[in-house]
C-alpha positions in Angstrom: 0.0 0.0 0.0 1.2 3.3 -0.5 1.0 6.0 2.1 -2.9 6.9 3.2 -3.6 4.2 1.0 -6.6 1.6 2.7 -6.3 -1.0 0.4 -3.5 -2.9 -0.6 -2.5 -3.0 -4.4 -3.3 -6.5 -6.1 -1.1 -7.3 -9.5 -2.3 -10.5 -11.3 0.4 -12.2 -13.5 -0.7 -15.1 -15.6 1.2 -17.7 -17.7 -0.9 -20.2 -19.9 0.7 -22.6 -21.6 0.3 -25.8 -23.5 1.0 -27.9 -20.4 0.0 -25.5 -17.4 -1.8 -22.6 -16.4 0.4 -20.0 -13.1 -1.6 -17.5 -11.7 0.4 -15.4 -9.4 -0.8 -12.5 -7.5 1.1 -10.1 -5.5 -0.9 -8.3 -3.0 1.5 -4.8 -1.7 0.4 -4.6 1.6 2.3 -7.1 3.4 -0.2 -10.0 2.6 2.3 -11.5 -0.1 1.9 -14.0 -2.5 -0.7 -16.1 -3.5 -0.3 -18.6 -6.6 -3.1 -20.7 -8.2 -1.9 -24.0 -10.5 -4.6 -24.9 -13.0 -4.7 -27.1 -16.5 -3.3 -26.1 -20.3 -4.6 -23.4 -21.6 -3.1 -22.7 -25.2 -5.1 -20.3 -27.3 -5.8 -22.2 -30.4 -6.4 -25.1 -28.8 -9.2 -24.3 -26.5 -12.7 -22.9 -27.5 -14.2 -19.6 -25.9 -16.3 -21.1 -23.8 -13.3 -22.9 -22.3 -11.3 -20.5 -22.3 -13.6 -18.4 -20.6 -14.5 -21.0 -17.8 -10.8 -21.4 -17.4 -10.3 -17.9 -16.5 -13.1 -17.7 -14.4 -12.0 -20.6 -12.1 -8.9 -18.7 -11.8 -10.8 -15.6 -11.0 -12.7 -17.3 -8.2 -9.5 -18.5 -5.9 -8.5 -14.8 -5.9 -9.2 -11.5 -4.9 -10.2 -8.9 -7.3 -6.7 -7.5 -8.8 -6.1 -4.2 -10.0 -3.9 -4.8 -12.8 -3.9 -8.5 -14.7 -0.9 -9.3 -17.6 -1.4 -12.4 -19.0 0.9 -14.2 -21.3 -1.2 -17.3 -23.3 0.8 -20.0 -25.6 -0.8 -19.8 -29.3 -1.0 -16.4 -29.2 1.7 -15.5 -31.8 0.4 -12.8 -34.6 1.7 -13.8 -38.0 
C-alpha cells in the first residue's frame, strides 16, 4: 500500500501454456503472494467457452486485482 492508501494494491500475472496454467498475485500490503496452478490453456487449442470457464475458475480463488498481464501460448500474430 502506499501511504494513506486503505487497500492494498493486487497485481495479477498469468502464464498459460500448453501444459499449465500459473496465476500469481502479489498483494502490496504485506499480505504477499498467493499462486493458483490450474490445467493447459493454449489459445488455439481451446474454445471460448473454455477459455472463458478457465479464466473464471482462476478468478474465483482470488481477490479482485487491479492490474492482470497475461501471457497465453498460441497467441503469436503472423
Amino acid at each position: 500500500m502506499t501511504e494513506g492508501q486503505s487497500t492494498p494494491v493486487r497485481l495479477l500475472g498469468v502464464e498459460a501454456g500448453g501444459t499449465s496454467t500459473i496465476a500469481v498475485m502479489e498483494e502490496w500490503d504485506g499480505n504477499g503472494r498467493r499462486e493458483i496452478i490450474a490445467g493447459p490453456a493454449n489459445l488455439r487449442l481451446l474454445t471460448d467457452s473454455q477459455l472463458s470457464r478457465h479464466f473464471r475458475t482462476i478468478a474465483n480463488g482470488l481477490p479482485r486485482p487491479d492490474a492482470v498481464a497475461i501471457g497465453m501460448a498460441g497467441a503469436k500474430r503472423r
